[in-house]
MMTF fields as JSON, N, C-alpha, C and O atoms, coordinates in Angstrom:
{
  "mmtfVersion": "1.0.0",
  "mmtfProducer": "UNKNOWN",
  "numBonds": 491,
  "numAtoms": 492,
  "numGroups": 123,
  "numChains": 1,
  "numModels": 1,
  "chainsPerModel": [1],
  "groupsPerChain": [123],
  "chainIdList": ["A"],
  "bondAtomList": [4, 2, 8, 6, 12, 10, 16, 14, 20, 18, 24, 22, 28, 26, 32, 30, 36, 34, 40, 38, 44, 42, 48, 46, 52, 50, 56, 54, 60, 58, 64, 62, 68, 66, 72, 70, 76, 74, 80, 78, 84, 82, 88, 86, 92, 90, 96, 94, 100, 98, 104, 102, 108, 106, 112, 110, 116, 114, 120, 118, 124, 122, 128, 126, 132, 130, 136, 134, 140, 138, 144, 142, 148, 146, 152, 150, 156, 154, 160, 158, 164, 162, 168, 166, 172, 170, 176, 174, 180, 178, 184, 182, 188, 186, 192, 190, 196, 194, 200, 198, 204, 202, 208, 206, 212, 210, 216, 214, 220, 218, 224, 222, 228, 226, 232, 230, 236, 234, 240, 238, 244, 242, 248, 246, 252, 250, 256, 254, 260, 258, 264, 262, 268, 266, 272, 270, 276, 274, 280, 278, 284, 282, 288, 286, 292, 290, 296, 294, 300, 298, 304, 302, 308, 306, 312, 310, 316, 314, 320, 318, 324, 322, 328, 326, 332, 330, 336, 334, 340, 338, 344, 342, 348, 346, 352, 350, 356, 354, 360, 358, 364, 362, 368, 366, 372, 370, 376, 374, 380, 378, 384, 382, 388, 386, 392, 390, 396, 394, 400, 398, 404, 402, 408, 406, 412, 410, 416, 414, 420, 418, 424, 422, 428, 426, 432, 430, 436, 434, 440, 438, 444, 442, 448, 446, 452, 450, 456, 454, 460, 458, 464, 462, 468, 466, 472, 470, 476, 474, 480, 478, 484, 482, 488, 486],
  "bondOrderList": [1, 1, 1, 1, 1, 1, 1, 1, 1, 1, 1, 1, 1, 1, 1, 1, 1, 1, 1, 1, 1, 1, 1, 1, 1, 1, 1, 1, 1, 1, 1, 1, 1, 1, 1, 1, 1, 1, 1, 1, 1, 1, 1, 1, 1, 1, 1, 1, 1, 1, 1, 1, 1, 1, 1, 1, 1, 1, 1, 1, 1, 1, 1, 1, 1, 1, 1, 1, 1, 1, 1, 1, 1, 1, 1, 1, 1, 1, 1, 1, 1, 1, 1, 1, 1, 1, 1, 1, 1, 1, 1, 1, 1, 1, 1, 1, 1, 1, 1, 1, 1, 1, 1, 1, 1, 1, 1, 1, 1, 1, 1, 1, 1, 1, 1, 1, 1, 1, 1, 1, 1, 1],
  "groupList": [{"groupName": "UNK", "atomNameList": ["N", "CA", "C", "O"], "elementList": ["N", "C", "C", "O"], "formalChargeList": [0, 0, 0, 0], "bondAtomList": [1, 0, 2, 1, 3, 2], "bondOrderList": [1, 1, 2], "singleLetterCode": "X", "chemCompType": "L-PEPTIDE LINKING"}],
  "groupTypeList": [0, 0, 0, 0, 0, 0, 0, 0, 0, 0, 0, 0, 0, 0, 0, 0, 0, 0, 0, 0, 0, 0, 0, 0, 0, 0, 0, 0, 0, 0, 0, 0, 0, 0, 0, 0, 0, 0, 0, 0, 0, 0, 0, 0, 0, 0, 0, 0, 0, 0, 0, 0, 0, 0, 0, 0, 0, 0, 0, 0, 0, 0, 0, 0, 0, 0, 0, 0, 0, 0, 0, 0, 0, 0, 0, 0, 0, 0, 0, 0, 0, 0, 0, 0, 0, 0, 0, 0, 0, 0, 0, 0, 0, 0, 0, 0, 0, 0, 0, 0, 0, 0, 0, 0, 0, 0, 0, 0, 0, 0, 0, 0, 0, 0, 0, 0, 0, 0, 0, 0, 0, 0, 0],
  "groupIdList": [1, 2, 3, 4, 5, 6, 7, 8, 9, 10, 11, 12, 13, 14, 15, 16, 17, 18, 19, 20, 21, 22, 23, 24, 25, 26, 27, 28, 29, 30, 31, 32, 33, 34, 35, 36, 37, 38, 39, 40, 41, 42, 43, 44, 45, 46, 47, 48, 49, 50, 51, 52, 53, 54, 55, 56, 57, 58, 59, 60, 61, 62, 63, 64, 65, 66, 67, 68, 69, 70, 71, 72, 73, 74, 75, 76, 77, 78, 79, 80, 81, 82, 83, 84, 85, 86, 87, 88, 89, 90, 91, 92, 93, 94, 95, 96, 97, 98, 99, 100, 101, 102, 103, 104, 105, 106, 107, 108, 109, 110, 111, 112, 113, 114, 115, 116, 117, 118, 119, 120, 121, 122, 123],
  "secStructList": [7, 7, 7, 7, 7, 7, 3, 3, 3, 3, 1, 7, 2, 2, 2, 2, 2, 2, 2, 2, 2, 2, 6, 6, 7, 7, 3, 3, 3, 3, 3, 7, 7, 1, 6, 6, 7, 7, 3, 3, 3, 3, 7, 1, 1, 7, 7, 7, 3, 3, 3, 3, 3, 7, 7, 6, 6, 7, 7, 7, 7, 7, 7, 6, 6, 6, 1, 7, 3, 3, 3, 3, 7, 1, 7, 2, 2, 2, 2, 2, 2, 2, 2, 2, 2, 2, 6, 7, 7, 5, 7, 7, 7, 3, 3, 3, 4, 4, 4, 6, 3, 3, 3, 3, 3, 3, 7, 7, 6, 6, 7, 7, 7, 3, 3, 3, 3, 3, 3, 1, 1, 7, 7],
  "xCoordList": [-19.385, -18.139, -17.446, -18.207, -16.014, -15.284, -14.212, -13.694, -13.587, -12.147, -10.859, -10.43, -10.289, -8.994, -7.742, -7.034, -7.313, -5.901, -6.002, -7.086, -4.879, -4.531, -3.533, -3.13, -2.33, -1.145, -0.13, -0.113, 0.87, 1.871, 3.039, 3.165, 3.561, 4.942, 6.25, 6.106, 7.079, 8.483, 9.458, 9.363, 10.719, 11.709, 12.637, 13.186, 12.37, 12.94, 12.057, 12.006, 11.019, 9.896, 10.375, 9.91, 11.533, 11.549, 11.837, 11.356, 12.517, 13.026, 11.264, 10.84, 10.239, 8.956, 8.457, 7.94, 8.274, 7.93, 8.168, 7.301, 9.057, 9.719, 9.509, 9.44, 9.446, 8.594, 7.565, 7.532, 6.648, 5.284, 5.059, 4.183, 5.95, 5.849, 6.491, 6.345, 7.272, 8.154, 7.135, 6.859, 6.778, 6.141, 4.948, 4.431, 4.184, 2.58, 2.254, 1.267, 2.659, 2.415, 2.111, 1.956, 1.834, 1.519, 2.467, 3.581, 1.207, 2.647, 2.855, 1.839, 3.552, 3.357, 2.594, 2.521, 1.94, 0.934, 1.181, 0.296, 2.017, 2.448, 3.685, 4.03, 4.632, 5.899, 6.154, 6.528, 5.894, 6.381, 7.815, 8.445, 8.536, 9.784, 10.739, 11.957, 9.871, 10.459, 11.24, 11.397, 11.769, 12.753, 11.761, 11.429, 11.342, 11.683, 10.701, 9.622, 10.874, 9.525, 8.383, 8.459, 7.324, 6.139, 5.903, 6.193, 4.962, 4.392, 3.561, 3.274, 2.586, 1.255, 1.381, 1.44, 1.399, 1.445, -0.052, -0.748, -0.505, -1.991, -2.009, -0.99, -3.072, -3.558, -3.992, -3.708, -4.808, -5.69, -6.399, -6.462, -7.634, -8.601, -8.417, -9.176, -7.412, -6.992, -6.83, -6.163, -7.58, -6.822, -4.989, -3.96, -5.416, -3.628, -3.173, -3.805, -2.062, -1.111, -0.541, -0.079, -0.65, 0.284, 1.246, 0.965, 2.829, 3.7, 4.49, 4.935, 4.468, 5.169, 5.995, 5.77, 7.197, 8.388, 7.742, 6.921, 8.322, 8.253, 8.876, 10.063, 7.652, 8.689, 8.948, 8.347, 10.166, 10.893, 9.542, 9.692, 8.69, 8.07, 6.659, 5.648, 7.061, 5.566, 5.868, 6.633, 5.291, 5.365, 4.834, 3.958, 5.892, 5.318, 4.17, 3.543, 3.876, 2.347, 2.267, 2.762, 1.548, 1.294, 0.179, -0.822, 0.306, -0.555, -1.489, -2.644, -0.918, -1.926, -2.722, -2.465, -3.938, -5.157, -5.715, -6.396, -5.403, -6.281, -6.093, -6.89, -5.133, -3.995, -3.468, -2.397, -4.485, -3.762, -4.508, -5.431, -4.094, -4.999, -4.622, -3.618, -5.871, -5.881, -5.868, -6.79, -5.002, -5.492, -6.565, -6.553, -7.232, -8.265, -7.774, -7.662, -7.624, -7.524, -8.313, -9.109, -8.336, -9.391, -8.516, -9.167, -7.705, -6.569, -5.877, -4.679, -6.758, -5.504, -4.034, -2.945, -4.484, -3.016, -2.083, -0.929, -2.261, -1.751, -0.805, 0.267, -1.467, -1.226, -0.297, 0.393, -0.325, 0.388, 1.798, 2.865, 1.48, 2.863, 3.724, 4.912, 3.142, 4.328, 4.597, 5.81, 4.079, 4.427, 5.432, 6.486, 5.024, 6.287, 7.437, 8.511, 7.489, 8.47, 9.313, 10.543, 8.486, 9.186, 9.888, 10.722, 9.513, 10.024, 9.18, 9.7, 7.727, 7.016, 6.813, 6.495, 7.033, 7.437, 5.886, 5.251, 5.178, 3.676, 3.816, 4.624, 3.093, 2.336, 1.522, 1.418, 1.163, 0.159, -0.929, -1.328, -1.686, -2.802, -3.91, -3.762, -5.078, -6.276, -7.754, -8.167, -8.089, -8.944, -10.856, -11.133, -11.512, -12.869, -14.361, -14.209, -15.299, -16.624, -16.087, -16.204, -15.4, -14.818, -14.613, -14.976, -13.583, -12.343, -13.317, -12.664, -14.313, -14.683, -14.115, -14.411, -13.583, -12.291, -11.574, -11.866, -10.179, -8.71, -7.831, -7.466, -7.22, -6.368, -5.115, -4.817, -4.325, -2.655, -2.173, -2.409, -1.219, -0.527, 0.629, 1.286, 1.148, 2.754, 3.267, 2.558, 3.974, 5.061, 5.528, 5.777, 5.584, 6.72, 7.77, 7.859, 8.635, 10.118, 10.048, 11.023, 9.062, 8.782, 7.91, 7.6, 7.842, 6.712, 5.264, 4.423, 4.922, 3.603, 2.908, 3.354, 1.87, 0.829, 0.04, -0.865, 0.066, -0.471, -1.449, -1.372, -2.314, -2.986, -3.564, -3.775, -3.713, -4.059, -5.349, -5.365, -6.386, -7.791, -7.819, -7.493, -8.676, -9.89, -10.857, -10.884, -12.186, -13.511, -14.374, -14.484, -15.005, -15.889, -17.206, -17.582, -17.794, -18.673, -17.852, -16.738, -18.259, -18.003, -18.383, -19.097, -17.882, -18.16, -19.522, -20.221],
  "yCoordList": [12.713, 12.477, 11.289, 10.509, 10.971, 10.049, 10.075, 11.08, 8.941, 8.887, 9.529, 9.255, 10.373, 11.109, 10.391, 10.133, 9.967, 8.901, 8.296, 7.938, 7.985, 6.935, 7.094, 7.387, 6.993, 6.63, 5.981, 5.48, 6.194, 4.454, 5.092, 6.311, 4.705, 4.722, 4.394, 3.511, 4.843, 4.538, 5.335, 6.537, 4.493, 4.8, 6.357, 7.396, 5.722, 6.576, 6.892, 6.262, 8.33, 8.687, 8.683, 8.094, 9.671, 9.614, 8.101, 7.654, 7.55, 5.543, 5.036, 4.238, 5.655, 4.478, 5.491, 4.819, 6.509, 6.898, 6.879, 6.956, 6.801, 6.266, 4.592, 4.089, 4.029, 2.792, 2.785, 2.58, 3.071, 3.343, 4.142, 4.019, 4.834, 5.444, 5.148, 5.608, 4.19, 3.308, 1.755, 1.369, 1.173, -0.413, -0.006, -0.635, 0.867, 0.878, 2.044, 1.702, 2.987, 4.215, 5.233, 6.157, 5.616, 6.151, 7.766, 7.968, 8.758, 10.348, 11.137, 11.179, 11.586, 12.46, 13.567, 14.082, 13.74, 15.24, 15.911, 16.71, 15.809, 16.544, 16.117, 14.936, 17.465, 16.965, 18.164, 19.303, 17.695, 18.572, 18.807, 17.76, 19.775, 19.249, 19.54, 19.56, 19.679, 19.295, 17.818, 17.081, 17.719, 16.497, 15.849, 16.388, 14.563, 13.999, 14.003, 13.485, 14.584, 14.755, 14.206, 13.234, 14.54, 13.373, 13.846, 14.959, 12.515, 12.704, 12.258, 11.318, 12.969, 12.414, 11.642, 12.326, 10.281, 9.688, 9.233, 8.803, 9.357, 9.465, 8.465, 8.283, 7.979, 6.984, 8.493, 9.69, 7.596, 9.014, 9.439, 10.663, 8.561, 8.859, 10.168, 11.111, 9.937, 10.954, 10.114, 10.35, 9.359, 8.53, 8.199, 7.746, 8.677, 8.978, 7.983, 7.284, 8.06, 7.238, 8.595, 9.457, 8.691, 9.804, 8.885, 7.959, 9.346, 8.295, 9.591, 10.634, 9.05, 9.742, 8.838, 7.692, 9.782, 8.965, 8.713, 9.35, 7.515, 6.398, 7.428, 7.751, 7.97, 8.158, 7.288, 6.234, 7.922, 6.557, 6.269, 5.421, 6.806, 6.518, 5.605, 5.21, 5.472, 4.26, 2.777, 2.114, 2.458, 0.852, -0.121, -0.094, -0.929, -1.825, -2.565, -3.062, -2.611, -3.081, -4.407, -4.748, -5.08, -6.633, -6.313, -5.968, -6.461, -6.278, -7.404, -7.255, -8.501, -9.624, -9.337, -8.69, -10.061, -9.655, -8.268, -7.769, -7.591, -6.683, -5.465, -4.894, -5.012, -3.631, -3.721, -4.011, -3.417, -3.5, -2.23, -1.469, -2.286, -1.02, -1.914, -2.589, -1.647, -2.668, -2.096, -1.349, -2.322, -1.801, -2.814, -4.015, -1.995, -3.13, -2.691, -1.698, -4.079, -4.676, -5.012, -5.912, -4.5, -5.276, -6.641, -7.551, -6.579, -7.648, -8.164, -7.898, -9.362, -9.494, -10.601, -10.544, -11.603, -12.108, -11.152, -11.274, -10.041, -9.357, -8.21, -7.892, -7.639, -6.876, -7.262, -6.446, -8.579, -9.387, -10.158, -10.555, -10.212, -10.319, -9.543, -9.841, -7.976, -6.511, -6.427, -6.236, -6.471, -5.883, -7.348, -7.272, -8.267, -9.58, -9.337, -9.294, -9.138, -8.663, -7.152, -7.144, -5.92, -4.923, -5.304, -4.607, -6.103, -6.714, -6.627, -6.613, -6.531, -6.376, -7.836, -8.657, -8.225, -9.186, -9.715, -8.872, -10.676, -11.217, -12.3, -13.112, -12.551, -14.164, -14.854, -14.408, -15.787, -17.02, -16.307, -15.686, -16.121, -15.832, -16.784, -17.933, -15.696, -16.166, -16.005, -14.964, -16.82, -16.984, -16.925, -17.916, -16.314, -15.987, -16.983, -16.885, -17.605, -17.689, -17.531, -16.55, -18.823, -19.492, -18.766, -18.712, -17.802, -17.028, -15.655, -14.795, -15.28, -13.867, -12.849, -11.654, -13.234, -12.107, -13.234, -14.428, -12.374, -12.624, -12.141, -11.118, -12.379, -11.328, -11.633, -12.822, -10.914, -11.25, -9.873, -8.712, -10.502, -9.706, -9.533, -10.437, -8.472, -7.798, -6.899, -6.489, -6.794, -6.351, -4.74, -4.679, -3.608, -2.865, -2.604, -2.872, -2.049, -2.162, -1.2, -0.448, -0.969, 0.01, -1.751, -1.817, -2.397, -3.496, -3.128, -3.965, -1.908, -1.93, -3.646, -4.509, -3.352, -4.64, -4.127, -3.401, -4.235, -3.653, -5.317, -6.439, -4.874, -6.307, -5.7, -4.495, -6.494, -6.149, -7.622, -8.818, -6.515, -7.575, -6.907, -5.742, -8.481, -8.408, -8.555, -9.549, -8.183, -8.255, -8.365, -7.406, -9.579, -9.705, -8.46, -7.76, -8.455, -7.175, -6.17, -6.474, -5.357, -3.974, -4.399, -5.401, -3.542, -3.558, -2.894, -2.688],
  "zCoordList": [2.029, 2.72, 2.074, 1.501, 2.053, 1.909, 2.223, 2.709, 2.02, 2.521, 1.96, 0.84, 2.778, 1.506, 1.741, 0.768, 3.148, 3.169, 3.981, 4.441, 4.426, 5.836, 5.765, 4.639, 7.095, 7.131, 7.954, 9.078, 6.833, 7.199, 8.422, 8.314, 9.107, 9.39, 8.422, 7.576, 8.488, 8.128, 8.389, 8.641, 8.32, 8.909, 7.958, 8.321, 6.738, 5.785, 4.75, 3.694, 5.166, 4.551, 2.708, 1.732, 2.901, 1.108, 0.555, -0.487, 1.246, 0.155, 0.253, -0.583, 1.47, 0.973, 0.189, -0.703, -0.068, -1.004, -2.407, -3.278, -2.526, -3.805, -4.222, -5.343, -3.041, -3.214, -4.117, -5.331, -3.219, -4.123, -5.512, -6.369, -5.437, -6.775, -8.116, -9.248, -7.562, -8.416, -8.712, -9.848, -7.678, -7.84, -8.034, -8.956, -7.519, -7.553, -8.702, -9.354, -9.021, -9.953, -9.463, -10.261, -7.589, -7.03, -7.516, -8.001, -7.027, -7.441, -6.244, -5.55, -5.916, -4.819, -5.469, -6.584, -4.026, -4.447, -3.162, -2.856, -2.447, -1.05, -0.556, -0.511, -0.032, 0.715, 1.783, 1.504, 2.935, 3.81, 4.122, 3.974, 4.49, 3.7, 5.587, 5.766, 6.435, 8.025, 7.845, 6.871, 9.642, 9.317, 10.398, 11.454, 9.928, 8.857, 7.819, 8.109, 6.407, 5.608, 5.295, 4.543, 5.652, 4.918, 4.04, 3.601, 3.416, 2.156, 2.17, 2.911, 1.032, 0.663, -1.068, -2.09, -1.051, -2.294, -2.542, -1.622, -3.858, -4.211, -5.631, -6.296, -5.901, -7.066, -8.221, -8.198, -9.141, -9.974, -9.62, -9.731, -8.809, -7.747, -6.856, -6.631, -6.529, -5.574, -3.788, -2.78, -4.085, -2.414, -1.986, -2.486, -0.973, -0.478, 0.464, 1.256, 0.234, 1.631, 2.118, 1.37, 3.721, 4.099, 4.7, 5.46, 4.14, 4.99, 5.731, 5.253, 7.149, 8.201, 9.041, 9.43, 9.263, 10.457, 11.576, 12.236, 11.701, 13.121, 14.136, 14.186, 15.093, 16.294, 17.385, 17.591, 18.308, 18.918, 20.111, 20.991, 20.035, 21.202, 20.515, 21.097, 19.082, 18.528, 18.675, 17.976, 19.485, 19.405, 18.072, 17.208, 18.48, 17.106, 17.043, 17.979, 15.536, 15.386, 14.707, 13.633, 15.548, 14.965, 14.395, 15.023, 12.289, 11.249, 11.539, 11.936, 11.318, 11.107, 9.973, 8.958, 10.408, 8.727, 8.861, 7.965, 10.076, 10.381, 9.95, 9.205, 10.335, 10.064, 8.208, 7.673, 7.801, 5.916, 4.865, 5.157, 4.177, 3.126, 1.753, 1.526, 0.88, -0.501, -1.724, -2.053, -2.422, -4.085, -4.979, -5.251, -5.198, -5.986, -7.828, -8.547, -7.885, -9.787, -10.704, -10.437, -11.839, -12.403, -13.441, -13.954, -13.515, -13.515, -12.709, -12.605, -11.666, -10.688, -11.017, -10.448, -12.16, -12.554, -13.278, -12.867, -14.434, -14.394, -13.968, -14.484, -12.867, -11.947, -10.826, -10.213, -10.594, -8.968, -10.129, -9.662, -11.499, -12.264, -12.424, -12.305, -12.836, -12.893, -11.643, -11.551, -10.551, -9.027, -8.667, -8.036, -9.051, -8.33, -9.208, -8.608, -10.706, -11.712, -11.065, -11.016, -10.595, -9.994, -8.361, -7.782, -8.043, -6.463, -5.683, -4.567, -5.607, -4.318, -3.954, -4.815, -2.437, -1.946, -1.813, -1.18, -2.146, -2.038, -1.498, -1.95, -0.454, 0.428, -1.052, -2.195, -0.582, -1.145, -1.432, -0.447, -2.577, -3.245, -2.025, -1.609, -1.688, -1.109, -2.216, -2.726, -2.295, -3.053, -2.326, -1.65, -2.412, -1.897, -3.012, -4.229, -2.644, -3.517, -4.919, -5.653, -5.187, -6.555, -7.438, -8.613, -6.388, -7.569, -7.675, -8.266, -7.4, -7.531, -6.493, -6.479, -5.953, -4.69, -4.613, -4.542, -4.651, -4.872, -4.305, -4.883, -3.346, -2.761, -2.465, -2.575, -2.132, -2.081, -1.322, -1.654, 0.111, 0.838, 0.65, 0.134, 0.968, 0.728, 1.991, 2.91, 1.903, 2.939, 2.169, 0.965, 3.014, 2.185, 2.935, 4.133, 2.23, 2.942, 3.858, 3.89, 4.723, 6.01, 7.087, 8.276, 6.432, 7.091, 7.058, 7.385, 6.677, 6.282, 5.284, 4.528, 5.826, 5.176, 4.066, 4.477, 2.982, 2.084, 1.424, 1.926, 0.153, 0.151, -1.863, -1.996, -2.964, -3.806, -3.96, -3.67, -4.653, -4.746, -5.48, -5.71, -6.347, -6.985, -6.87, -6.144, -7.131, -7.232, -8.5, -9.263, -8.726, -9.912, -9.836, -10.777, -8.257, -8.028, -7.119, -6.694, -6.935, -6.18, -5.139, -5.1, -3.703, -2.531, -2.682, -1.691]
}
């Protein structure tokens, strides 16, 4: 067994999709094409974001540290340079056991909490 997605809210399924597929490299590999359309945007792996419309009856969610999904880097100064260079909006670098996890939070233009790490070992 493993994990195949998770998903986000937003207001305007196709603009976050195009998000991600524009700042992160993400592709679509699914579009339902009802109103309002979701999508399934995927890495090479094959792990997905399903992004689906906010309905009026979802309350809002206080992310905090808790509520986030992570891309892991094996370059994280690299990587947190093209994504701040393409516009993804990043908090203050957190640093873990002297620099072997690295992490950095972002916002997407839906308010999703997204987070990019590094790891010297694997989970």
């Amino acid at each position: 067994m493993r994990i195949e997605h998770f998903a986000i809210y937003a207001e305007d399924t196709i603009e976050l999709a195009d998000w991600y597929c524009e700042k992160f490299g993400l592709k679509v590999v699914f579009r339902n094409e009802q109103q309002p359309p979701v999508f399934f945007v995927a890495d090479e792996a094959g792990m997905s974001i399903e992004i689906i419309g906010r309905p009026p009856r979802a309350q809002p969610i206080d992310f905090g540290d808790v509520f986030h999904f992570a891309f892991i880097v094996d370059d994280f100064d690299a990587t947190v340079a093209e994504l701040t260079a393409k516009g993804v909006p990043f908090e203050d670098e957190i640093q873990f056991a002297d620099g072997a996890v690295r992490i950095c939070y972002f916002a997407d233009p839906a308010g999703n909490r997204g987070q990019v790490v590094y790891r010297s070992q694997p989970l």
